[in-house]
N, C-alpha and C positions, 0 to 999 in steps of 0.2 A: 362037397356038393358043387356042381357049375351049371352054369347054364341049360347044358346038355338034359339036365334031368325035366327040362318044361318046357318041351316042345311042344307049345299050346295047340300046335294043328294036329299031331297027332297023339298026344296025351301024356301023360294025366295034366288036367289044369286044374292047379292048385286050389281054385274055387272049389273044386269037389271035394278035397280035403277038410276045407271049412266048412262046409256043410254036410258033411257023411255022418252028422251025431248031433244031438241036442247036445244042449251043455250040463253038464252034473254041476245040482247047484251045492254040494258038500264040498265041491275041489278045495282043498288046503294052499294056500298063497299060490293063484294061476297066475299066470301070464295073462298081462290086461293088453288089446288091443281097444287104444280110444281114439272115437272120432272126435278129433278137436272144432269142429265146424266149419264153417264155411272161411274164415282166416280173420276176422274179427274178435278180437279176444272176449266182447261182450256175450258170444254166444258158447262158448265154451260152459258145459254144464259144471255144476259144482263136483259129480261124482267121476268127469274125466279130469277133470284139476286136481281133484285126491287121488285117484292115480298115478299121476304124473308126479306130483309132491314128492308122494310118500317113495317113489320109485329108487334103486341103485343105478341101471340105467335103463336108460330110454332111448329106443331105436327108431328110423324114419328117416324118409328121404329128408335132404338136408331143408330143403323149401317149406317142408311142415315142421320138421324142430323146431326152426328157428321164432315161430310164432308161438311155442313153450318155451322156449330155452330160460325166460327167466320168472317162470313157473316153478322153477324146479333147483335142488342141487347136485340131483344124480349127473353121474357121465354121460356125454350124448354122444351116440354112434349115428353117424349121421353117413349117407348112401346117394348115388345117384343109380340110374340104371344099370353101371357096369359094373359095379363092386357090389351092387342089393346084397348077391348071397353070399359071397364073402364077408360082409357086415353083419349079417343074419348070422351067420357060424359061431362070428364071433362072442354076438351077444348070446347065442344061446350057451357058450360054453360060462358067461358068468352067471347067467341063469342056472347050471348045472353045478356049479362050486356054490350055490345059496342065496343067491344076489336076485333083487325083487325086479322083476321087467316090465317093463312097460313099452308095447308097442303104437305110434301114433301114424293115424291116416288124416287126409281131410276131410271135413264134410262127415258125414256115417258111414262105416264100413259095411251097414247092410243094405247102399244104396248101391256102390259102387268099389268097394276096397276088397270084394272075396277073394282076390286070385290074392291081395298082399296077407292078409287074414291065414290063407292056407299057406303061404311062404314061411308065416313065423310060427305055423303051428308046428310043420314039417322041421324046422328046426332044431326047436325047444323042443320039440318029441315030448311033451308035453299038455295038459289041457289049457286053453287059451279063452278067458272069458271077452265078450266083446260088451265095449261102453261107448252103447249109441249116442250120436253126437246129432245138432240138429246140421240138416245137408242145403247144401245151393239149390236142391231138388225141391225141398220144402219151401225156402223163398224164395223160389221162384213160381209155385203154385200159390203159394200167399198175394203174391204180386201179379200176376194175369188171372186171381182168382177163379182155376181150375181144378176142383175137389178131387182129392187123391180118387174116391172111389168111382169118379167121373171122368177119368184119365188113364191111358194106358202111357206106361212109365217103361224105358229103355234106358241102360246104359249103355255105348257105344264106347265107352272110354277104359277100350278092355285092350290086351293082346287075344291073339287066334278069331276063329270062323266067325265071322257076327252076320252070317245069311239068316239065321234064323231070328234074332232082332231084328233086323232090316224087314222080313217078311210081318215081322206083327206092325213096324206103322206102318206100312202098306195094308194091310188087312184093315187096320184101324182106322185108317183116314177118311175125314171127313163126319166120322161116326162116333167116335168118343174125342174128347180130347188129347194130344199129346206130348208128353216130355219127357226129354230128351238131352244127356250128355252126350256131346258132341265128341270125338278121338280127334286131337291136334296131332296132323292137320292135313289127312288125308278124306275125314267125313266128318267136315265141319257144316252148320246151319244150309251155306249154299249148296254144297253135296247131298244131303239130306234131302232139301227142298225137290230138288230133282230128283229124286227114289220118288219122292211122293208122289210129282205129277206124272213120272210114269208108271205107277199105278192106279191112275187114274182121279188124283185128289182134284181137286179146285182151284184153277191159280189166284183165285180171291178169297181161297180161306185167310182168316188173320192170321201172320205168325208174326211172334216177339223174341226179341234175343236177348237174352240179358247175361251182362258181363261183372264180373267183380263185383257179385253179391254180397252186401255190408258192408266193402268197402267204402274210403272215402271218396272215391272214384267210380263207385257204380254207377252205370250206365242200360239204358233201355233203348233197345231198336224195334219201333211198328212199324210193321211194312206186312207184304203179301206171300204165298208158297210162289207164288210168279215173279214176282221182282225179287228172290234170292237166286230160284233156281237161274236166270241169268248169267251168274259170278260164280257157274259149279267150276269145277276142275280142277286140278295141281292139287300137289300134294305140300307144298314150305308156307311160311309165315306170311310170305308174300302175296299168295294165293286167295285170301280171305281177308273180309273188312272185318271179321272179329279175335278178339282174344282167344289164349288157349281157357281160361277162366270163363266160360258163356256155357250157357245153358237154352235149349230151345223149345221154345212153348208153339204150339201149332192148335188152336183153337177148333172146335168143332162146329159144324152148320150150326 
C-alpha cells in the first residue's frame, strides 16, 4: 500500500471506508479502534483501557501511544505521517497470523479520526469495532457551555476538500452555535475567524479558544470573531497565537 492509494482530493478517502457499513455486533475478536481522549489519562474510558490491555499490539501515531504505552504490554507500532501505512501493513500482518489489535486515536474517532479508522480498516481487511472515547469537542462544549444539539459541529482537522465544512459555518453563523477543530496550521481560529466575517458573521459575536483540554496546562482565550480575524494568514507555527491542540467555540446571538 503507499501513499498513492489516498489521494484525498480525488478519492477514495478512507473516511468512506469507515463508514460504508454498520458494525456487525457478532464480529469474533475485531480489530478495536479506541479513542483514548482528550490526552489526560483520567478520561480514558474503562472499556478503551480493556482494549488496549488485553491487546498483542497496538498501533498509533507515536504522540497518542505514548499516553497508553504503559497501559499496556502489547508491542507498540508507533507512526508519524510518513511511515502511517507502512506501520499499518505491518500491524495488520500480525493481526492476520492471530495477534489481538488494537488501534488508538485521540479524543473519539467519530469526532474526528474516520479517514485513520478507514486506513486500519483497509488494512486489516478486516472488521474494525470502534471505542468511543470522550473528545476535546465534548470539553470544550462543557466549558463554553454550548449544547451539542444547539451547535453545529466541524472538523477541519482532516486532509482533502473542506469547502464544504467551511460552507456550513458560514451558513451557520451567528445562528446556532459553533465548533470547531481547527487543521494546524493553515485554518487555525484566526483563519476561521475571517471565513466568518466574510460571510457575513458579527465581529462581536463571542468566540473562545481553548487549548490543551485536561491538561495541566489548559488554557482559555475570550475575545471576539473581530479581534482573531486580525491575526488570519500563513500557514507555520508562527502564524498563530494558538496551539495545534485548540479547539474553537464561536457563540451564537
Amino acid at each position: 500500500m503507499t501513499e498513492d492509494d489516498y489521494d484525498l482530493d480525488a478519492g477514495p478517502d478512507p473516511a468512506d471506508i469507515a463508514a460504508s457499513a454498520p458494525e456487525d455486533p457478532d464480529t469474533d475478536r475485531p480489530v478495536h479502534a479506541v479513542g483514548i481522549g482528550p490526552g489526560n489519562p483520567d478520561f480514558l474510558t474503562p472499556r478503551g483501557e480493556q482494549a488496549i490491555r488485553e491487546a498483542d499490539a497496538v498501533v498509533g501515531f507515536e504522540t497518542v501511544v505514548d499516553f497508553v504505552a504503559d497501559r499496556t504490554d502489547a508491542d507498540l507500532l508507533t507512526c508519524g505521517y510518513r511511515d502511517e501505512l507502512d506501520t499499518l501493513d505491518a500491524f495488520a500482518k500480525r493481526v492476520a497470523e492471530g495477534e489481538r489489535g488494537t488501534a488508538v486515536a485521540m479524543g473519539d474517532p467519530n469526532h474526528s479520526g474516520y479517514q485513520f479508522v478507514g486506513k486500519v480498516q483497509r488494512a486489516v481487511d478486516r472488521p474494525v469495532r470502534v471505542v468511543p472515547g470522550i473528545s476535546s469537542l465534548q470539553m470544550a462544549a462543557s466549558r463554553a457551555r454550548t449544547p451539542m444539539e444547539d451547535t453545529t459541529f466541524v472538523t477541519l482537522h482532516k486532509s482533502g476538500d473542506l469547502s464544504a465544512d467551511l460552507d456550513r459555518l458560514r451558513s451557520d453563523v451567528g445562528d446556532r452555535h459553533l465548533l470547531v477543530l481547527p487543521r494546524p496550521f493553515d485554518l487555525m481560529p484566526e483563519d476561521i475567524a475571517a471565513e466568518l466575517l466574510d460571510a457575513g458573521g458579527d465581529p462581536d459575536l463571542p468566540a473562545l479558544v481553548y487549548e490543551r483540554l485536561t491538561h495541566d496546562d489548559e488554557a482559555r482565550t475570550a475575545t471576539t470573531l473581530g479581534d482573531l480575524a486580525k491575526d488570519a494568514g500563513g500557514d507555520s507555527r508562527d502564524d498563530t497565537r494558538f496551539s495545534d491542540l485548540s479547539v474553537f467555540v464561536v457563540r451564537r446571538d
